[in-house]
C-alpha positions as CSV (number, residue, x, y, z in Angstrom):
1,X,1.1,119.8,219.0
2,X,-0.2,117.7,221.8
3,X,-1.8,120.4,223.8
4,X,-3.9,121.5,220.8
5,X,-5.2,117.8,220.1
6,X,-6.2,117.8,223.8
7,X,-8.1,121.0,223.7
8,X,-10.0,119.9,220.9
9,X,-11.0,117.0,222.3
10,X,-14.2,118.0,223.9
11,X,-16.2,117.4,227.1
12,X,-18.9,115.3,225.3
13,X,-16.3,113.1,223.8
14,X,-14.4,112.0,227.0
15,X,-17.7,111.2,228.4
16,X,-18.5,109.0,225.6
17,X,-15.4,107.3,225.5
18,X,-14.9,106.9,229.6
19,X,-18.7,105.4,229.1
20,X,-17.9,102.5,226.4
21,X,-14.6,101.9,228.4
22,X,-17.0,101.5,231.8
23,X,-19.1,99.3,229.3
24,X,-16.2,96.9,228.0
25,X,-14.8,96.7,231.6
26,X,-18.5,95.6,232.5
27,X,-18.4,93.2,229.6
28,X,-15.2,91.6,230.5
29,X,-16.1,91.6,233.8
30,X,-19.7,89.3,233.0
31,X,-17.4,87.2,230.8
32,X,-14.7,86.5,233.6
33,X,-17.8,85.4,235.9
34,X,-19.2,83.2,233.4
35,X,-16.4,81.5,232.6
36,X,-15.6,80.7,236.0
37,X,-18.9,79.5,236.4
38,X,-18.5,77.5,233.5
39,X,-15.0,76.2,234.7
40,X,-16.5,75.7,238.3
41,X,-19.4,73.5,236.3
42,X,-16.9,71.4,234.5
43,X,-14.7,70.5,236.7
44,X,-17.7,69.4,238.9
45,X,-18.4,67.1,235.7
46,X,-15.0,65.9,235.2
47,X,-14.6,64.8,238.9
48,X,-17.9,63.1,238.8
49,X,-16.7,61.4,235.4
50,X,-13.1,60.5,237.1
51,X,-14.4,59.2,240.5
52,X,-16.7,56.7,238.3
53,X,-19.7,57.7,239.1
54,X,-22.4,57.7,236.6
55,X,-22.8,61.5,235.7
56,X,-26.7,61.9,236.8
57,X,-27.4,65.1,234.5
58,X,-27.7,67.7,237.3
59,X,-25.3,70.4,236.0
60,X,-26.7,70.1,232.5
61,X,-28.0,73.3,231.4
62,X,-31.5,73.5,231.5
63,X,-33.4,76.6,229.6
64,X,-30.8,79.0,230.0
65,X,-29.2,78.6,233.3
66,X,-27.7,75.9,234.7
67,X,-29.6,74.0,237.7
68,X,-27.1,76.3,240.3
69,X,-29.1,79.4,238.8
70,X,-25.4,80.3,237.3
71,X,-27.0,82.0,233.5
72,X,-25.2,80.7,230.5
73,X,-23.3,83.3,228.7
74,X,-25.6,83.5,225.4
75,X,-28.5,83.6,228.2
76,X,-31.2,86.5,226.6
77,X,-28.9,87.3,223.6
């Protein structure tokens, strides 16, 4: 029954599993901010682009962050 699966799940193993779910939620949570960086980046672009201005470069990534410090999201992988 259900309490028996429960009692055999031990100690270690909830602390393993709550620490890969902390890690995933960390994950996701590095991936949200990079993408809103990246969105934030674009847009910048896009109204540059739109206004008809000549796009000067400054937003392209250089080594692996972009010129706002903002790291790209393969930065050190």
């Amino acid at each position: 029954d259900l309490k028996a699966a429960l009692d055999a799940v031990n100690e270690t193993d909830l602390s393993n599993i709550i620490g890969q779910v902390n890690q995933l939620a960390q994950s996701l949570a590095d991936a949200l901010a990079n993408a809103v960086a990246l969105n934030q980046e674009l847009n910048s672009v896009d109204g540059s682009l739109q206004e008809g201005q000549e796009f000067s470069g400054g937003n392209i990534p250089i080594g692996n962050t972009f010129e706002s410090g903002v790291p790209l999201p393969f930065a050190g992988e």
